[in-house]
N, C-alpha and C positions, 0 to 999 in steps of 0.2 A: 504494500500500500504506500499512498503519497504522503508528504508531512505537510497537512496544511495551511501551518502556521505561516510556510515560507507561500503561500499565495496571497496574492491583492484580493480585496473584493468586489467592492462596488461594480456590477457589468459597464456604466460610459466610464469611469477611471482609467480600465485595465483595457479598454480601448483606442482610448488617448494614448495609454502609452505605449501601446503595439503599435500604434500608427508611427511610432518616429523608430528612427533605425538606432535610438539610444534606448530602445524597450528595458532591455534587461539593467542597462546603468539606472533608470531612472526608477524601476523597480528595485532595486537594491537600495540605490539614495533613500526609500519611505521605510525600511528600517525593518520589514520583517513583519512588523507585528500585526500583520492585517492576514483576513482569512476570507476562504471563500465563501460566497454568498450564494446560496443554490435560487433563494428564491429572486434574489436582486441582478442574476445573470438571468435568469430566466421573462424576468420583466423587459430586460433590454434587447429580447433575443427577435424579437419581430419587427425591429425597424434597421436589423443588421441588412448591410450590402457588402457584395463583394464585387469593386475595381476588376474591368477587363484584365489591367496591366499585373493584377496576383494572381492569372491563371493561364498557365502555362499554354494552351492552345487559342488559335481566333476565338472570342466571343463577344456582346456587348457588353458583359459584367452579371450580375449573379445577384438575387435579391430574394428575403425571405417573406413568404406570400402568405403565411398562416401559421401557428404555434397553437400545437397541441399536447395536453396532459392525458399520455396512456393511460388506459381504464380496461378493467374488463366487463361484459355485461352478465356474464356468471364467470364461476371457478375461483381459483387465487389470481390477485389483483399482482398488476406487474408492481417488481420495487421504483421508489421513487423517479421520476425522469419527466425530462419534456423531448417534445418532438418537435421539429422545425420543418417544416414544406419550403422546399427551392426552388425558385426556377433561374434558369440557366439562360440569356437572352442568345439569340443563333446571327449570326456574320448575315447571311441574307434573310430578310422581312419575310419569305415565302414557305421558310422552312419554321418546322416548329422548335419551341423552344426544348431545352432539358429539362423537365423535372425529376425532382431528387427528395428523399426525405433522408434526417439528420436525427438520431435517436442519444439524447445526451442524460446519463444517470445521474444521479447526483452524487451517489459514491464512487466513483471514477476510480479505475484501476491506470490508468494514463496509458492506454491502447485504445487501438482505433480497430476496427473488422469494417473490412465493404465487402458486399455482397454481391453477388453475379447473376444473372438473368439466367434468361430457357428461354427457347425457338427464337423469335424476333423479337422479344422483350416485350418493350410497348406498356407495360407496368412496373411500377416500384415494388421490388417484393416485400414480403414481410419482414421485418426487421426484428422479427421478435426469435426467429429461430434458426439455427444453420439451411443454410439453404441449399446443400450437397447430401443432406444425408436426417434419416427420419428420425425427430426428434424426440428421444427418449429421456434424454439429458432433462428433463425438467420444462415447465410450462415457459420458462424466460430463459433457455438457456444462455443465452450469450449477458443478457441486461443484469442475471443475478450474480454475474463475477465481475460486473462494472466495465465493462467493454461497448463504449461508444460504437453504434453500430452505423452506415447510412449504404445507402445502393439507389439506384435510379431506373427510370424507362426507357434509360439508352439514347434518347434526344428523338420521341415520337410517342404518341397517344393510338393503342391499338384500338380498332374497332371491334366487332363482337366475335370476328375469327379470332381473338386474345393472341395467344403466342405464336399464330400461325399467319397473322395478317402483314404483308409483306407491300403494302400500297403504299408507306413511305419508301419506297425506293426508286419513285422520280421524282426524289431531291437529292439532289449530289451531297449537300451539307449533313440531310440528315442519313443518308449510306453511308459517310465518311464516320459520323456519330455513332452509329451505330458497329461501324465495322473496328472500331476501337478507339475514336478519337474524344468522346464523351467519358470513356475513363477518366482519362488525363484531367479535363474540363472538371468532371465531379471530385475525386480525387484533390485537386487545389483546394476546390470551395469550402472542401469538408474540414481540410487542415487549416484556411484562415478561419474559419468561423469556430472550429473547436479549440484553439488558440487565443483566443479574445473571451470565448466563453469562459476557458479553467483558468486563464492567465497563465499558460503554458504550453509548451508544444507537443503533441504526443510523444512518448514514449519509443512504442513498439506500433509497426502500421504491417497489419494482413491482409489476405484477401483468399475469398473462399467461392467457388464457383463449380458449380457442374452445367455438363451440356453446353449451350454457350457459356454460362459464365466459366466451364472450365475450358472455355477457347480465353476466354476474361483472364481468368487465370494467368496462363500462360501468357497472353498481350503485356500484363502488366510486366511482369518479369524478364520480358525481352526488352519492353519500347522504352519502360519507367523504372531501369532498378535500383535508384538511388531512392525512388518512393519507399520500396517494400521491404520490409524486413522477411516477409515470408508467405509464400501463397500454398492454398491446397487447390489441387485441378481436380477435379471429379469427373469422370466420362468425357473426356474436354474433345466440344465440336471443334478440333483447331485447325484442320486445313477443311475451311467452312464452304468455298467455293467449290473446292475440289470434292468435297461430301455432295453439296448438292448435285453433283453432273451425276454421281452414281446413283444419287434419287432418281436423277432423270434417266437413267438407263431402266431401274427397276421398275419406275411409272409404265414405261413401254414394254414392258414384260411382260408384267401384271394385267395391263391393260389388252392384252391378246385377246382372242377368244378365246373363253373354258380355261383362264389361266387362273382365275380368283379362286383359291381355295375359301369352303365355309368354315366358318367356326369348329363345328364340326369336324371338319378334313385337317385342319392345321391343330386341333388337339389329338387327331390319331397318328399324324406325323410325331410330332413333340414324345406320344406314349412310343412308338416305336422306336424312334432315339433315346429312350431311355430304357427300351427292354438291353437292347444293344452297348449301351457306354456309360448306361449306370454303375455298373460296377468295377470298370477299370481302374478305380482309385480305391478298391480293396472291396469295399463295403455298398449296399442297393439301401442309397438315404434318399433318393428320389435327385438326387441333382448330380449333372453332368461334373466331376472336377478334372480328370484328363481331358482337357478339350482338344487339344491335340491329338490323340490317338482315336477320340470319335471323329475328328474331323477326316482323318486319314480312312477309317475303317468303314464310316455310315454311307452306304448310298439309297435314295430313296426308289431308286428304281429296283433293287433287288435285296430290299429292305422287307422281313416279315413282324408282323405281330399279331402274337395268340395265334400261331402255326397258319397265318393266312398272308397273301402275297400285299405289300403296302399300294401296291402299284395294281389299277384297274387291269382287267384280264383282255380288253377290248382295247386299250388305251384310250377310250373314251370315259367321260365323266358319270358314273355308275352312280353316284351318290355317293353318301358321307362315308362309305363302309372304306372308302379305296383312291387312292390319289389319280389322278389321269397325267398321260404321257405331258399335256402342254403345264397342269401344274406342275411336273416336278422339272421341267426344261426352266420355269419360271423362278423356281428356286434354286436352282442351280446358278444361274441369273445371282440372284440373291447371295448365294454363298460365294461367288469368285470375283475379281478384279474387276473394275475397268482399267481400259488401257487408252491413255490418248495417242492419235497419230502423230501428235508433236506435242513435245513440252508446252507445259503454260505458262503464263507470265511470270506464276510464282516459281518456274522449275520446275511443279511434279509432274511426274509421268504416270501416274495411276491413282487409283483410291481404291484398298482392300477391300475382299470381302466382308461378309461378317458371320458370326458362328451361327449359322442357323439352324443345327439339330440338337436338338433339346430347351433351344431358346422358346420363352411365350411369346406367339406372333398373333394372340387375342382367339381366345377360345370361352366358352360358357363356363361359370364357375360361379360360386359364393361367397368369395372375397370379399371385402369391400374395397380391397384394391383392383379385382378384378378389371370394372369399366376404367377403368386411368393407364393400369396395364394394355387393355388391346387398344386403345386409343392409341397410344401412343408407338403401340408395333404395326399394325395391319387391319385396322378397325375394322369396319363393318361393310362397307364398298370399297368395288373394285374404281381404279384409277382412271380419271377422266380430263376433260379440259371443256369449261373451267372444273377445278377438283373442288367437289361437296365437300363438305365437315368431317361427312363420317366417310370419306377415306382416307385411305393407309397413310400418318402423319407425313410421311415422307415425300407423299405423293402432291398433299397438300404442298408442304413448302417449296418442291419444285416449282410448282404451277405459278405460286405468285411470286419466285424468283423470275422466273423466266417472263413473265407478263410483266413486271414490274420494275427488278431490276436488270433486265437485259434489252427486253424490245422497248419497253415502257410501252406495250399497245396491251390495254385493258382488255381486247376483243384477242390478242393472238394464241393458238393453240399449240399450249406449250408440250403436248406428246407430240407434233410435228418437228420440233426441233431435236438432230441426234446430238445429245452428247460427247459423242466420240468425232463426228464431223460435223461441226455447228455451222459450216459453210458462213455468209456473210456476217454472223453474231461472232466470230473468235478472238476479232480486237475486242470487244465490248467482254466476252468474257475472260478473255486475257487478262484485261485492267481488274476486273471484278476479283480476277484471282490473288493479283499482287496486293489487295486491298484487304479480301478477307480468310487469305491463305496464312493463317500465325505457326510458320514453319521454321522458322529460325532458330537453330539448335547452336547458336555460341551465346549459352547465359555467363559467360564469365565475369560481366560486370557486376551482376548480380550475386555470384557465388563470392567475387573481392570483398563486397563489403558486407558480407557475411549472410545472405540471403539463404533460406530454406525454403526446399519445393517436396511436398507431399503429391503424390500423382496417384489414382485408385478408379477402376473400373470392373462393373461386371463383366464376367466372363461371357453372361449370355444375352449383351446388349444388342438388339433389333433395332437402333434406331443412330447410335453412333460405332461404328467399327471398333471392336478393343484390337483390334489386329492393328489400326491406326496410329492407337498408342502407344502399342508394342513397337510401331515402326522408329515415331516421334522418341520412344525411347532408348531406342538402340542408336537412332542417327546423333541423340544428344552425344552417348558416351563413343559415339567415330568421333565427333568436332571438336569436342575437351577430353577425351581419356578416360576410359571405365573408372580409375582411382580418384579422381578430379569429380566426379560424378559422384559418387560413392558420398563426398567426403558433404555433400548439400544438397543433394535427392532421392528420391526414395521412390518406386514404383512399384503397387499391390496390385493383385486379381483379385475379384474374389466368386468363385465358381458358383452357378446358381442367380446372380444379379441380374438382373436387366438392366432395363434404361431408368435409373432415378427411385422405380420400383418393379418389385416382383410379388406374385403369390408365391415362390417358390422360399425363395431365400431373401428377403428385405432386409439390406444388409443397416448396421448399425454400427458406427467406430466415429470415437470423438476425437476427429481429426484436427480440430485445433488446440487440444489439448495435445497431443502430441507435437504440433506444431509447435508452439508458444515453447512447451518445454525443452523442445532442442535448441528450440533460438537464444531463449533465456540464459540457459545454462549449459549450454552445448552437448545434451546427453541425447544423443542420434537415438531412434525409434530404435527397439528391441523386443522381440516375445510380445507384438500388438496379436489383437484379439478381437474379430469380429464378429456379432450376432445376430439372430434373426429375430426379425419383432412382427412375422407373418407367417413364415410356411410351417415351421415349428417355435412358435415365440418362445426364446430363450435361449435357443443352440446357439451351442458356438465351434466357430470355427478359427485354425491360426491364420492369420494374416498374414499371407506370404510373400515375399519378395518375387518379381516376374522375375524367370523364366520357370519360377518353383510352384507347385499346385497343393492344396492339402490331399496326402496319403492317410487312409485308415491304418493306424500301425499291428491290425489284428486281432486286437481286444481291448475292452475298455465302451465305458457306455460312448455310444455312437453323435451322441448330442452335445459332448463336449470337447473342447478343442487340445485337451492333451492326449485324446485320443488317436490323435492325426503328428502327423510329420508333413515340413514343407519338400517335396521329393519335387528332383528333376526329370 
């Protein structure tokens, strides 16, 4: 904890004196003996602005729009704090502005957490809980250990497609915002105005993001790493362009004839993947953890289960009992690369497949995670143009990439354009790439001044490639040296996962508690432990370092993680 005796109070004093570049002299000159005011900062907190020239990218300057006192309307009430609404003004009149919200405790640990988005952002998330991983940690996890929290909508107001609405992408300002330059922009705002508020400068500054924000993640750490003392990436969409064109291959797959498998058909595929590769990691607990040897082993063409062929007898669509010839072409599709004809602007030549046997790619169940699950793998319809709601998420955000940020033509259909030869669209996706492709594997400036990176993905993500991450993290340790790597990052599986959630394995690990404490006190993650708060609430499993998986060691109850070894 802080000594608050050494802070000023009054919120316009400690204003005045941050404003002159003798802050710290002239806070020393009054002697010490003043404290901090939680409610007398709190009064001055809604007519704070913040100057263009204190934020590090173009804006018109930065102003607070509204100040609110967290409440709850049942349960336990959050510990003390106010909340600050920002908006952020944009370089051109036609783009919208940033908003942002600012979550400031009154017991202040003097750390900062910002928080990372999913799909197209377009909302502030909630600031009340990690937003990478399902919150077990307690109703305020982050606000009850005094951790100033803020995160934003990425510099755009989604409409009722919420994280899948991609129509600010004919504005150049707010794609450039969006594609990481609004970090930067909130980031600033966050650290003058928490600065003036405590009469101090943060501490320790995190950042925790899955899906895009664990592309967030990773942008911070590459573009800003004198910002960050330490980020966790979770499922990180990081080469986000290059993700989308493999949407857009699989949109065109899918969208065949007789290629959409039902609900139905993709839960007798998933149980057939698991008669077959459940048990390669010793023990039948229902989840894939060799993914690699079911990947080598599974075909769903000559794939049985309960002594019946996976694969219709006709290769035509028989119903739910049997897969047809064009679905498993479609998934095949699914599980392997693309390839481009030429490099893109950002350099990559591909985007992996993804593990798709034994992954939930949305089937009927009793979850309550269920509906969030196949939402987010293969919903409910097959792939169209324009793409409905309820299909396949992936399919969605092709469609209004390509209508929005590619042609900009609201009317074009985006399954007519290939991926792999986008003919007159390939400067336009080119540029798009070098924008939202965060591929850049020399964090050394980050690792100098002592930066930690936590990376963690399920093994049976349907919606971001863990193959992706596996790539990102083998290219980190070609650019700096496996040892060099070693000595400031750290990258988990954990088999069973999905995208963000599962019915299978919903995984649970307080990543920034291991964060904080390697950075604090330099004690590198060791013997981490993750668990399930869905498929079997409770289990656990060991946290393994990639390229290692949890092995059943042959005895020992099956729901505990000493039961297992991390085997290569």
């Amino acid at each position: 904890m802080w000594d608050s005796s050494a802070i000023h109070g009054p919120w316009s004093r400690s204003i005045r004196l941050l404003g002159t570049a003798g802050a710290a002299l002239a806070l020393t000159a009054c002697g010490g003996s003043h404290y901090f005011n939680f409610d007398n900062a709190r009064q001055g907190l809604a007519s704070q602005k913040v100057a263009a020239s204190q934020i590090g990218l173009p804006t018109t300057g930065a102003a607070v729009t509204s100040v609110e006192t967290p409440t709850a309307a049942s349960g336990p009430q959050p510990p003390t704090s106010v909340r600050a609404n920002i908006a952020i003004a944009p370089i051109d009149s036609a783009a919208p502005a940033i908003n942002m919200g600012l979550l400031l405790p009154k017991d202040w640990n003097g750390k900062l957490v910002m928080l990372g988005g999913g799909g197209y952002n377009g909302t502030i998330p909630s600031l009340f809980t990690y937003s990478a991983a399902p919150a077990s940690q307690g109703a305020y996890p982050l606000l009850s250990q005094g951790y100033a929290v803020f995160a934003s909508d990425s510099g755009h107001q989604a409409n009722a497609a919420g994280s899948r609405d991609g129509s600010f992408g004919t504005n150049d300002e707010a794609v450039a915002n969006f594609s990481g330059a609004a970090l930067k922009k909130v980031s600033d705002v966050a650290d003058v105005l928490v600065t003036r508020f405590y009469g101090r400068k943060p501490e320790r500054r995190y950042f925790i993001g899955g899906s895009t924000g664990g592309r967030e993640a990773l942008a911070v750490a590459q573009k800003w790493p004198a910002d960050w003392d330490g980020v966790v990436s979770w499922y990180p969409a990081g080469n986000a362009a290059s993700l989308g064109l493999q949407f857009g291959r699989l949109s065109r797959a899918f969208a065949q004839p007789g290629a959409y498998p039902s609900l139905a058909q993709r839960k007798l595929l998933r149980q057939a993947a698991l008669a077959q590769c459940d048990a390669l990691d010793g023990v039948s607990d229902g989840i894939v953890s060799n993914v690699a040897a079911c990947n080598a082993q599974f075909d769903p063409a000559t794939a049985q289960f309960n002594g019946k062929a996976l694969r219709c007898a006709s290769g035509g669509n028989e119903g739910d009992a049997c897969l047809s010839d064009a679905m498993i072409a479609a998934l095949k599709v699914y599980h392997s690369a693309i390839t481009f004809s030429s490099p893109l602007g950002s350099g990559e030549t591909q985007y992996p497949g993804f593990n798709v046997w034994g992954a939930e790619l949305g089937e009927e169940g009793t979850s309550p995670l269920q509906p969030t699950v196949t939402l987010l793998a293969m919903n409910t319809t097959a792939p169209a143009s324009p793409a409905p709601l309820t299909a396949p998420y992936w399919a969605v955000f092709w469609d209004q990439w390509v209508r929005y940020f590619v042609t900009r033509d609201a009317n074009f259909d985006s399954l007519s354009l290939d991926p792999q030869n986008p003919g007159p669209w390939t400067a336009r996706i080119n540029a798009l790439t070098k924008l939202q492709d965060i591929n850049s594997t020399d964090l050394s400036a980050f690792k100098q001044r002592g930066g930690k990176l936590l990376m963690a993905h399920g093994a049976a993500d349907a919606l971001v490639s863990t193959r992706a991450t596996e790539q990102y993290f083998g290219r980190l340790k070609q650019t700096m040296g496996e040892a060099a790597v070693q000595s400031f990052a750290r990258y988990y599986e954990v088999p069973g996962y999905g995208h963000a959630y599962s019915t299978v394995f919903n995984a649970n690990w307080d990543s920034l508690k291991a964060l904080d404490q390697w950075v604090t006190t330099g004690a590198a993650p060791t013997g981490q432990v993750v668990s399930d708060t869905q498929g079997v609430p409770g289990r656990t499993r060991p946290l393994c370092e990639y390229p290692s998986w949890p092995r059943y060691n042959g005895s020992g109850d099956v729901n505990k993680a000493e039961s297992f070894s991390c085997a290569n």
